[in-house]
Each structure stands twice: as structure tokens, then as C-alpha cells.
C-alpha positions in Angstrom: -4.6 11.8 -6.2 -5.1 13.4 -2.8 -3.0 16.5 -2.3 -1.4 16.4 1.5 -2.5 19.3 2.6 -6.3 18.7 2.3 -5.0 15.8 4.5 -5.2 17.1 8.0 -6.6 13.7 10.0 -3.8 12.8 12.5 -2.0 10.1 11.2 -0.4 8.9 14.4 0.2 5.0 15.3 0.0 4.4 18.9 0.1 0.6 18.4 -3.8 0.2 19.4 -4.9 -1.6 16.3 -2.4 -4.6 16.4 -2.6 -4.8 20.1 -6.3 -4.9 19.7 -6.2 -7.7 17.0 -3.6 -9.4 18.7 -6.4 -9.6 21.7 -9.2 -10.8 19.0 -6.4 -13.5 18.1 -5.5 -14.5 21.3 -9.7 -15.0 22.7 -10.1 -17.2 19.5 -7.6 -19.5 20.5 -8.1 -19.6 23.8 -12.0 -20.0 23.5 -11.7 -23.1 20.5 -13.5 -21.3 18.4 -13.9 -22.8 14.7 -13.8 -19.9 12.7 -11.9 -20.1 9.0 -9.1 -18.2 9.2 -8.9 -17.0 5.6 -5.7 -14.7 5.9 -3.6 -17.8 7.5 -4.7 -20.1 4.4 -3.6 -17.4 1.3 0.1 -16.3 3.7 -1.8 -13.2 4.2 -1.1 -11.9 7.5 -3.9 -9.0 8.6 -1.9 -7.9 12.0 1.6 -7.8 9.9 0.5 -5.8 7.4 -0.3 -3.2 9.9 2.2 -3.4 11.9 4.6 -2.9 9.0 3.3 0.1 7.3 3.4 1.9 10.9 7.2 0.9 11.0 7.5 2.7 7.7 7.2 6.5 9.2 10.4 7.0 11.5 8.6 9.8 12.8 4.8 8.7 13.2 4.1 12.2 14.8 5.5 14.3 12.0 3.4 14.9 8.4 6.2 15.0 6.8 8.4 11.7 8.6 11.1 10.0 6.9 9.9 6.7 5.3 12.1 3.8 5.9 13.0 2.3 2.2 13.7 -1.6 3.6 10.1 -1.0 5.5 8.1 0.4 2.6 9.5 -2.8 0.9 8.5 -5.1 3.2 5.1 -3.5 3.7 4.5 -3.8 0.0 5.2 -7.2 0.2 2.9 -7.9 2.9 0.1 -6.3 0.7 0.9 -8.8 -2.1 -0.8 -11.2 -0.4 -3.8 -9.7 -0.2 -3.7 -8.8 -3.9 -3.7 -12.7 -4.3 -6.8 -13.1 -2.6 -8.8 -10.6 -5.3 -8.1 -12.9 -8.1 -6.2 -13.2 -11.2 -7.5 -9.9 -12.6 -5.2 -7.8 -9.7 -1.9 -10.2 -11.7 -1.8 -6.6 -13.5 -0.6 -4.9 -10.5 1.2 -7.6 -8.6 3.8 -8.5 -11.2 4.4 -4.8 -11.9 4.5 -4.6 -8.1 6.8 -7.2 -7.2 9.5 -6.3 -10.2 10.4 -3.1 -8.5 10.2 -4.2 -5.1 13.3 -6.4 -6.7 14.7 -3.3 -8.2 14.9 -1.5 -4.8 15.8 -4.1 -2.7 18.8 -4.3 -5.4 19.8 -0.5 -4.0 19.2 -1.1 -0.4 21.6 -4.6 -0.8 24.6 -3.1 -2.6 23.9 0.4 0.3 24.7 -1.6 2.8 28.4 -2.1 1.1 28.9 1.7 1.9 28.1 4.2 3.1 24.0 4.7 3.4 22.5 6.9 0.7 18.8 4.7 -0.1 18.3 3.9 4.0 14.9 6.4 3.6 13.6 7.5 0.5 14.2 11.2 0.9 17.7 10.8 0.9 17.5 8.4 -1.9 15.5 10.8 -3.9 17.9 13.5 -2.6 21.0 11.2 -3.7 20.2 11.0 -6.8 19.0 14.1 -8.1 22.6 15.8 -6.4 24.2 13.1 -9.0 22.0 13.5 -11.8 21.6 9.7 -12.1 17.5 10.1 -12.7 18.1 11.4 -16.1 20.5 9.2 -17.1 19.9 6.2 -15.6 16.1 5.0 -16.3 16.4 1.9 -14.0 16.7 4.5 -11.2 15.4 4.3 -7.9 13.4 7.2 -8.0 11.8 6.0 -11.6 11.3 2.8 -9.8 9.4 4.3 -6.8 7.2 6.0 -8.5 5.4 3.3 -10.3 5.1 1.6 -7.1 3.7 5.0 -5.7 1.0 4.8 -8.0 -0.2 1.5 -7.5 -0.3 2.2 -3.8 -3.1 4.9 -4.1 -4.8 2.9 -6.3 -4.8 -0.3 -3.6 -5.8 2.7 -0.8 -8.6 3.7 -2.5 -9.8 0.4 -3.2 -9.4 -0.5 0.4 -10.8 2.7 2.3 -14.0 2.5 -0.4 -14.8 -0.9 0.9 -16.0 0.7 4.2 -16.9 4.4 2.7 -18.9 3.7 -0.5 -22.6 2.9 -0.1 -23.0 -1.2 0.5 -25.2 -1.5 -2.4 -22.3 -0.6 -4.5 -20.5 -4.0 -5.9 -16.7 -4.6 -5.9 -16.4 -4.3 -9.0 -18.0 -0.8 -9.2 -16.0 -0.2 -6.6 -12.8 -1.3 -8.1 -13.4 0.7 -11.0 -13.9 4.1 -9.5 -10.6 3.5 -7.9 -8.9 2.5 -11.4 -10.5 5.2 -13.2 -9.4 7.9 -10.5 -5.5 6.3 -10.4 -3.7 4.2 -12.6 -5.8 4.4 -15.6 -4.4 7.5 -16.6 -0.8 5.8 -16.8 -2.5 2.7 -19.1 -2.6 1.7 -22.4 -6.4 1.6 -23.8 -5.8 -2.2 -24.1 -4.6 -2.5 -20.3 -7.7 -0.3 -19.4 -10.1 -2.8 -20.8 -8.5 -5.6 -20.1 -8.7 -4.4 -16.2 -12.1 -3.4 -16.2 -13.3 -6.5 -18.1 -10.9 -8.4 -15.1 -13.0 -6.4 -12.5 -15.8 -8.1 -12.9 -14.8 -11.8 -11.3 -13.7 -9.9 -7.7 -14.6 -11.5 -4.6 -18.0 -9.8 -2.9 -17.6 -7.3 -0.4 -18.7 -9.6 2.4 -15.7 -12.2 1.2 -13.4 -9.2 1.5 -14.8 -8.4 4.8 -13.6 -12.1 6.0 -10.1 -11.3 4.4 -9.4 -8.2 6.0 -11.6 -8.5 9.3 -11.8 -11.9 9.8 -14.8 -12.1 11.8 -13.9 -8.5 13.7 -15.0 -5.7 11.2 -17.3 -4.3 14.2 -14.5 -4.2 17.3 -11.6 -3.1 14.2 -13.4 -1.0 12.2 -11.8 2.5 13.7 -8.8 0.8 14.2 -8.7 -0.2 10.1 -9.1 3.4 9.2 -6.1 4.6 11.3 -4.5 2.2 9.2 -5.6 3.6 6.2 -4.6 7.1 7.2 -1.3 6.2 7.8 -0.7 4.9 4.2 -2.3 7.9 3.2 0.5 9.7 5.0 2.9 7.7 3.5 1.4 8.3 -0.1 1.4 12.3 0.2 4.9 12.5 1.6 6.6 10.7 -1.4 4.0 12.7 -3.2 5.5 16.0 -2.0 9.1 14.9 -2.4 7.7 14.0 -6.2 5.8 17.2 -6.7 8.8 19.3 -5.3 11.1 18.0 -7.6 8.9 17.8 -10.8 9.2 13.8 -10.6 5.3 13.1 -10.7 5.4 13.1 -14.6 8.7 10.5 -15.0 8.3 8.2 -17.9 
């Protein structure tokens, strides 16, 4: 896992990269051109995936910005759909994935009834280590992040080494690098071979390029890896607020 402080690339959103799709968008409509539009066909929306993990960090600006929890939800979900378009094999993470989205979403629903303690996930972390309910309570919040925590380093590794590994590396080299470096160390031996194994029926690197690109990789390449330093940012803050209280380790 990356350690924040190695971290030093500004992280800031100024809004370029959807307003620059949004452009690529607009010309292919208005030009009739016939291009397959994989995202729109598999519900997987490119420029709302974006646009929603920049409206996670309140304070773009600041390394350390509170991290809206109703944002980080819907974010997640947006990614979902792209875990849909690599295939059964990726089932592993998306069911996992989208029970604790359901879990949190439980303690934003019954927050609103009060007053506000899970609006951001510092003070939701904060909340409940003041009450003690992380020890005694194992369908916590903070339990409940932080196997969605994991899973997101594992996807941002996977997606930043699609554009930084060599291309005569495959997909599913690639995807196992990323396993082997994240998740695999909170796996089963079964699960572990059972996902490598799974690995091996990905989509090619040039049918990911259509998924995430759609036709623009060249014009959106910059803009892609903003994108993936601001989930980097959001990783390493939760990973502080984890590290700080000696969460990282939770069963």
C-alpha cells in the first residue's frame, strides 16, 4: 500500500477532465459519428465516475480533506460498473463490494434521523472510537470501511498499471501484480487461486482502453491520471485515519 507521504503529486480537481470529455461527448454527437459507445451499453458512465470521486474530497486543495461518506458511496457505486465489464472473475470483489456499500448507506440513512455523526468518514471513525462501538460491535462502520478501503487500492492499481506497465505486459499479468501487492494478503489460499485462475479470461488491454477512453485515450490521457491521483488521495487519507488509530489490522 502506498504510504501518503511518498505521495507528494498535487491531487487537485479543477474540473478540466470532465469538462474536457464532456467536449469529446458533445463533438461526437454533433459530428454523427458511429462510434460504439461501450460505457453507455454496460450503465457505465466514464465522465460520472469522475466527477464523483472529485466530489468526494470537501477540500480538494488540502492532503488531508474530509471525505464525504454519501460521496465515497456513490463513487463506489459508479466503479461497479466498470467491475462488470472485466468479467465474472472481478464477482469476487463486486459482491464484497456492494454488501458494505449497503452496510454504510444503512449509517448515513438512520444519521439523517439525528444529529450528523457518519456525514464524513473522519468523524465517523472519530464517533466511534469516542463510544467504543468498534470493539464491540463487529458490523461497525469503521470494520465496514475498511474492507472497502482495501479493494479500492487494489482497483487503483489495476487501473493506473494499465497506462504505466509496459504494453507487452497482458491483463492478466497485470491484474496479478495488483492482487499479489493488495488484497491477497487478506485471502484465503483457496480465494487466491481461484482469482488468479479467474485472471486469466480479462478483457485485452485495448478492450479496456475502449471502456475507459472510448475512442479518447490520446486527448484524456493526463486528464485520467489526475483522476487517478485523486483516488490515491482519497486512499492515503483513510489510510492515515486507519494507521493513526491502529485500525489497519481489524478483523
Amino acid at each position: 500500500m502506498h504510504n501518503s507521504a511518498n505521495n507528494e503529486l498535487d491531487c487537485t480537481y479543477s474540473g478540466s477532465f470532465s469538462n474536457k470529455m464532456r467536449e469529446n461527448r458533445s463533438t461526437d454527437i454533433n459530428q454523427g459519428q458511429n462510434k460504439t459507445n461501450v460505457s453507455s451499453l454496460s450503465g457505465f458512465n466514464v465522465y460520472c465516475v469522475y466527477d464523483k470521486f472529485a466530489a468526494t474530497l470537501r477540500e480538494p486543495n488540502n492532503p488531508k480533506s474530509p471525505i464525504g461518506t454519501q460521496d465515497y458511496i456513490d463513487s463506489y457505486r459508479e466503479l461497479i460498473k466498470f467491475l462488470d465489464q472485466l468479467g465474472y472473475i472481478f464477482k469476487f470483489v463486486k459482491d464484497d463490494v456492494i454488501d458494505k456499500l449497503k452496510v454504510l448507506q444503512s449509517f448515513i440513512d438512520k444519521d439523517k434521523k439525528s444529529e450528523s455523526h457518519f456525514d464524513t468518514i473522519e468523524k465517523a471513525i472519530d464517533y466511534e472510537t469516542e463510544h467504543n462501538f468498534i470493539k464491540t460491535n463487529p458490523d461497525n462502520f469503521t470494520r465496514t470501511l475498511l474492507r472497502l478501503h482495501r479493494a479500492l487500492i487494489f482497483i487503483v492499481e489495476f487501473l493506473r498499471s494499465l497506462i504505466d506497465r509496459p504494453l507487452s505486459e497482458s491483463t492478466t499479468t497485470i491484474a496479478i501484480h495488483c492482487y499479489e501487492t493488495t488484497l491477497y494478503h487478506h485471502h484465503s489460499f483457496l480465494v487466491r487461486q481461484s482469482v488468479k485462475m479467474g485472471f486469466l479470461l480479462l478483457p485485452s488491454r485495448r478492450q479496456l482502453d475502449d471502456i475507459i477512453f472510448h475512442g479518447h485515450k490520446a486527448e484524456l490521457l493526463d486528464q485520467y491520471k489526475t483522476f487517478i491521483k485523486i483516488i490515491q488521495q482519497i486512499f492515503d487519507t483513510i489510510e492515515t485515519l486507519y494507521a493513526e488509530n491502529n485500525y489497519l489490522q481489524l478483523p
